[in-house]
Every structure is written in C-alpha cells, then in structure tokens.
C-alpha positions in Angstrom: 75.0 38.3 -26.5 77.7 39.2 -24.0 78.9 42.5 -23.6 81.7 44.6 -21.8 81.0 47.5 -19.7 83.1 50.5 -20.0 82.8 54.0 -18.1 85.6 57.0 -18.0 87.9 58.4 -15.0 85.2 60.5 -13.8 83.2 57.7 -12.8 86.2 57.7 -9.7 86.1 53.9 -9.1 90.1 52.7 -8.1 92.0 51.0 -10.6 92.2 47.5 -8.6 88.3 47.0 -8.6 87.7 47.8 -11.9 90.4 45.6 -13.0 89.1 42.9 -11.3 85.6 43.3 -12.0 86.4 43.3 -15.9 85.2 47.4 -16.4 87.1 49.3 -18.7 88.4 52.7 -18.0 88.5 55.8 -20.2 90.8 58.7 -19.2 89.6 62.2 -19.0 92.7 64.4 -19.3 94.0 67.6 -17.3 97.1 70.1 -17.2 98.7 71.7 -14.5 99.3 75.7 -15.6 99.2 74.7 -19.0 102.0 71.9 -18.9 101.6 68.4 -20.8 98.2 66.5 -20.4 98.0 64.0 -17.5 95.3 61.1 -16.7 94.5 59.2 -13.5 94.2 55.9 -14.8 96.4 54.4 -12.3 94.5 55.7 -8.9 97.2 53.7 -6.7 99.6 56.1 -7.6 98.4 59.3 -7.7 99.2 61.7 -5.5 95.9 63.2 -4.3 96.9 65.1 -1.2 99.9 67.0 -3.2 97.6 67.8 -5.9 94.9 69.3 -4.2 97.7 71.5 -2.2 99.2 72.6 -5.5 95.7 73.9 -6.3 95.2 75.6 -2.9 98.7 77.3 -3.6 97.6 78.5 -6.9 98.0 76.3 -9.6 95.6 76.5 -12.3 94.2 73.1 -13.8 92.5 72.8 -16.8 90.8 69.6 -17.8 89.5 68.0 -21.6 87.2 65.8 -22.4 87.3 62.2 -24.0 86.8 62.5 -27.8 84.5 60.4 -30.1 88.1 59.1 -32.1 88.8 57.9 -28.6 85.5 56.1 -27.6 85.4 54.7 -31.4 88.4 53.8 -30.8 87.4 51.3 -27.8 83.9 50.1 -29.0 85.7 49.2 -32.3 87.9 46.7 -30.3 85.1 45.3 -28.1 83.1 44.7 -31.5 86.3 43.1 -32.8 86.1 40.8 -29.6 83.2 39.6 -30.0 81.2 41.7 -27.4 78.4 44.6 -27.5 79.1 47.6 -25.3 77.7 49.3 -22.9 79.2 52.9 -21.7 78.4 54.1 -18.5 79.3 57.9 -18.7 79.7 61.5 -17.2 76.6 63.6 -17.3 76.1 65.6 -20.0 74.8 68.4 -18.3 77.9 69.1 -17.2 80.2 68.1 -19.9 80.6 67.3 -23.9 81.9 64.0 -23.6 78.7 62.2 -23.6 77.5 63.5 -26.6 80.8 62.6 -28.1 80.3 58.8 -26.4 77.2 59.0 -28.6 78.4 60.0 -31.7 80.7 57.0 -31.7 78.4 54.3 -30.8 76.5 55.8 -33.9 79.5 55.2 -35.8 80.5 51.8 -34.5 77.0 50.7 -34.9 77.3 51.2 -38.7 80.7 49.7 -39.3 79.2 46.6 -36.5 75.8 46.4 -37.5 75.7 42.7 -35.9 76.6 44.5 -32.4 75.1 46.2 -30.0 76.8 49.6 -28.6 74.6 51.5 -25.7 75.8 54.7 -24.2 74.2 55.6 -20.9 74.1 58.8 -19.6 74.2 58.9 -15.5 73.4 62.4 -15.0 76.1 62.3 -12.5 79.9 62.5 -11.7 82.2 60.2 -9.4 80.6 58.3 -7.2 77.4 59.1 -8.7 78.2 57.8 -11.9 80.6 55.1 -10.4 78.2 53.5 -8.2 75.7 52.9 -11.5 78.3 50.8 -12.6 79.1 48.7 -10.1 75.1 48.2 -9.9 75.6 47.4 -13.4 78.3 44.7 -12.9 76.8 43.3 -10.6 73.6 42.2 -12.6 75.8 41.5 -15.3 77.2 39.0 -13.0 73.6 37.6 -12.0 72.9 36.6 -15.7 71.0 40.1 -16.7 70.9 40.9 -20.2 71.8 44.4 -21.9 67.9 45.5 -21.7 67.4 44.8 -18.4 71.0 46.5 -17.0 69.5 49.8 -18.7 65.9 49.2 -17.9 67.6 49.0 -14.0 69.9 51.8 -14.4 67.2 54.1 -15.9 65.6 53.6 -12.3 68.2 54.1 -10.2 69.1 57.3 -12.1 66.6 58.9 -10.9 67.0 57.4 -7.4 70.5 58.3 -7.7 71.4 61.8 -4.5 74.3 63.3 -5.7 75.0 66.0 -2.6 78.4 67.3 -1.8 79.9 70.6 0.2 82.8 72.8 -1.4 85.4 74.5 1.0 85.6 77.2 -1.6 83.2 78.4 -4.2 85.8 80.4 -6.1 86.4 76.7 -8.4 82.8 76.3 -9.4 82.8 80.6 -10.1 85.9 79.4 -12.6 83.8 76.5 -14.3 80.8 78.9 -14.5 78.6 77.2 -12.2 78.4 79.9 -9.7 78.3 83.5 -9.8 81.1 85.5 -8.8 79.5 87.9 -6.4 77.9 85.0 -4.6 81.0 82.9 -4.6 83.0 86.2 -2.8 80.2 86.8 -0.4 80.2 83.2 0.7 83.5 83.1 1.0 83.5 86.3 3.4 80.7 85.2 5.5 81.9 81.7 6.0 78.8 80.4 4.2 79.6 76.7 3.0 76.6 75.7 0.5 74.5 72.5 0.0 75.0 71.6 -3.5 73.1 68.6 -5.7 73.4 67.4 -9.4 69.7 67.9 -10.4 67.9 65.7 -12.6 69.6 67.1 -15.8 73.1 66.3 -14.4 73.9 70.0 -13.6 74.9 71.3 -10.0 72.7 73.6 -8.1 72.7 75.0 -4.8 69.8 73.6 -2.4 71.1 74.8 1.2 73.5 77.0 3.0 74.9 76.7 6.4 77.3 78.3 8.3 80.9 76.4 8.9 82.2 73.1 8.2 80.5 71.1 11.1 77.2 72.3 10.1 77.6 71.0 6.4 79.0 67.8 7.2 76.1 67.2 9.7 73.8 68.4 7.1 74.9 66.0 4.0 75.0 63.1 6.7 71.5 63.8 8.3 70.1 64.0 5.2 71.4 60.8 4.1 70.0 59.3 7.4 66.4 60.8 6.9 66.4 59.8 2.7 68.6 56.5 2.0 66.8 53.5 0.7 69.1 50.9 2.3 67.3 47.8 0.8 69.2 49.3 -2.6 72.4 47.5 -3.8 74.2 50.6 -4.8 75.7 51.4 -1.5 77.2 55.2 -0.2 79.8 56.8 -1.8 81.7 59.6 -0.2 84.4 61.4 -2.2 86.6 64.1 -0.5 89.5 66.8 -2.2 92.2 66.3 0.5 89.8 66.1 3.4 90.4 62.8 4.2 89.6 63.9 8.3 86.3 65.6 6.9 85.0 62.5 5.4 85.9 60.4 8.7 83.6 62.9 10.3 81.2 62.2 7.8 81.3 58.4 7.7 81.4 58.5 11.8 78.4 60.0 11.7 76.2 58.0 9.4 78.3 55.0 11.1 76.5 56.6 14.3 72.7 55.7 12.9 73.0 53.1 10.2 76.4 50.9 11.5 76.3 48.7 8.1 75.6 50.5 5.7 78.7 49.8 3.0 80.4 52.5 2.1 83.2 52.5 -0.6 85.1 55.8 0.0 87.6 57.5 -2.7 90.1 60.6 -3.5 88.3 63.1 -5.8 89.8 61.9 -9.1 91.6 65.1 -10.5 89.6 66.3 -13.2 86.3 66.9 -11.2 88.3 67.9 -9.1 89.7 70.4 -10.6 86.6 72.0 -10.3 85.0 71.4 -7.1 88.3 72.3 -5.7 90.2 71.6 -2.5 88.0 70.5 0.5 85.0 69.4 -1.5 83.4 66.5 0.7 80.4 64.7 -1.4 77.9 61.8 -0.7 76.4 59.6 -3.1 73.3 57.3 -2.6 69.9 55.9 -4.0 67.3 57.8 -2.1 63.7 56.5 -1.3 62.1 59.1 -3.5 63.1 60.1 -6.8 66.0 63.0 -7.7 64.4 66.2 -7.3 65.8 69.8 -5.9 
C-alpha cells in the first residue's frame, strides 16, 4: 500500500526539501506578547535573526500545540487519496501534540478501516525528530514498506543524541524545565550547561562548563568520540541566532571527520521559543544507544 509521510514544524526541516521530497508539514503555532498566532511554514522567509533579537529585547512568545481536528483533518485527506499515513512527530515528553496525533489516527482509522494511519513518536525535537524523517524518506524511496520504516525508526530512536547548549537558562526556567535558583546561579557564574533529550523525550542536564568555547568544544568532541558514521541519518546542528557559534561548531567536527554531511538549520520559532536566543544543538545517531 503506498503511504505519505507527514511530520509538524518542530521537526525543523526547510520548506524546499520537504517539498521536494513529498513530506507534508504540520504547523505548530506561536504569538508574540499575546498578538495573533503565527506558523513557520514557509522557512525561506522567516526572519530568524530578528526574531530571536525581539526575544533577547524582551518579547514574550507563547507557543500551541497542533490539535487532533487538525491532524484528522490531514490523515482524512491522505485516506481520501488513496494513501496510509505515517506521522513522524514531536516528542511527547515534551509536548501534548502527540498524544493528540494519536487520538486522530484512532479516529481516522475507524471512519478508514481499509487504511493504515501510524503515528510515530521521536522522542525528540528539530533536528532530532527531523533527521528520523529524512531516514524515513529515504527507505521509502528504496522500496521499504510501512513495517519496515517503523521497525527502522524504532532503532534509530534509540540511537538518536539529541545534545545542545543554551546561552540563557532563564527560557527553559519559563517552560518549567529548569529550576529557577539554578537557572539565576548559572547565569551569574557564567555556567553554560550540557543538556540531552533522554530516552523519554524530556531535557535534562548532563554537563556544565564554564563559557561558550568550552560548550561548543564539548558538544563537538563528544560527537567525535560517539558518532556511528556508517548511519544514513547524518548531523544536524540547529542554532537561535548564532549562526558564528555553529560555524565554530561545524569547523571543529570538520577538523576530525571532514565528510561527515551535515544539514544545518535556524531554530524554528516555536522550540525556540523555549530554548531561547543562543541555543546551539547537535543531532546524531550515536554508536551506543540513548542513555544520560
């Protein structure tokens, strides 16, 4: 049976690929200090650098997630075409939308018994959840069947380092993934943490160093030391408006593993939002499974 591969906006993949490898885009939604809701749907056009400087200056954003109207919505319509479905979505250990991705497949599935609709859950965000579906396309494209894209994602999952640096810990406090107290005393001693997406999906600190140049050497070390470069995923890096940052970054895996493929992206605005300005994160399929 053929099916079509859809993810969401957090999955952070540009417009232009996704287009032309046939993957169909969801929007997560956000608002600048409680103004109208805006998507990133068209990543060409966004203005990343501006946005991340409104943040810095103050604005507040607040973000939603994709409703199960929504997804039903789109499964409906690939049913109607003649395809199954497969989502490829946000973790849900760090958001509700997943759960709502599941609640509509349900649904589809019993207005379409004769198709198939799958909901995968990446445990991740961006890159980490993008680069599961490019991995996904591209077996699609090699003649794999539904079962054996999930069987193959359910592996990498697990394979699936999800590491990243924030300039400021004071977004994360805001989102309730770090404390307050230890957001301000990393902030006054200059402490710039080591953070992963665990095997749940949900972000927890695993190092601390001192200064930007020590976390950036850190996250690409560790990359050196841990990547299993016969994988197809790739590296992802995504940065907030710290486009020099992740030069450093790619420079310095460039300096040890020269062609390793790296696809590179803005922080799409509603993770973001939370990470904050300056958040610099690296995305790969390690040797050994996920574990903090």
């Amino acid at each position: 049976m053929p099916f079509h591969i859809c993810t969401d906006t957090s999955a952070n993949l540009p417009a232009p690929l996704c287009k032309k490898l046939n993957i169909r885009v969801l929007p997560f939604h956000f608002s600048r200090n409680s103004g109208p809701e805006e998507c990133c749907l068209n990543t060409e056009t966004f203005a990343y650098d501006a946005f991340y400087e409104e943040l810095k200056a103050g604005t507040t954003s607040t973000t939603s997630m994709i409703n199960s109207e929504a997804y039903r919505e789109v499964f409906e319509q690939e049913a109607m075409a003649g395809n199954d479905v497969l989502y490829i979505g946000m973790s849900s250990g760090i958001s509700g939308a997943f759960g709502a991705s599941a609640v509509a497949a349900r649904e589809a599935g019993e207005k379409y018994p004769q198709r198939r609709f799958e909901v995968f859950d990446t445990k991740g965000a961006s890159l980490g959840e993008g680069l599961l579906v490019l991995a996904a396309q591209k077996l699609q494209k090699a003649g794999a069947d539904l079962s054996k894209v999930l069987k193959e994602l359910d592996r990498l999952r697990t394979h699936m380092m999800q590491v990243f640096t924030v300039d400021d810990l004071m977004y994360l406090r805001r989102g309730g993934r770090i404390s307050r107290m230890k957001a301000v005393i990393a902030s006054v001693l200059n402490i710039k943490p080591i953070l992963r997406g665990d095997e749940e999906g949900r972000i927890v600190v695993t190092n601390k160093t001192v200064g930007r140049k020590a976390s950036i050497r850190t996250l690409a070390d560790d990359l050196i030391d841990n990547i299993d470069e016969k994988d197809a995923c790739g590296v992802g890096i995504a940065q907030a408006g710290c486009a020099a940052d992740a030069q450093k970054l790619i420079e310095r895996i460039r300096a040890k593993l020269p062609n390793l493929p790296i696809l590179t992206v803005p922080y799409e605005p509603v993770t973001g939002s939370h990470v904050g300005p300056g958040a610099l994160a690296l995305f790969y399929i390690s040797r050994t499974e996920r574990a903090v």
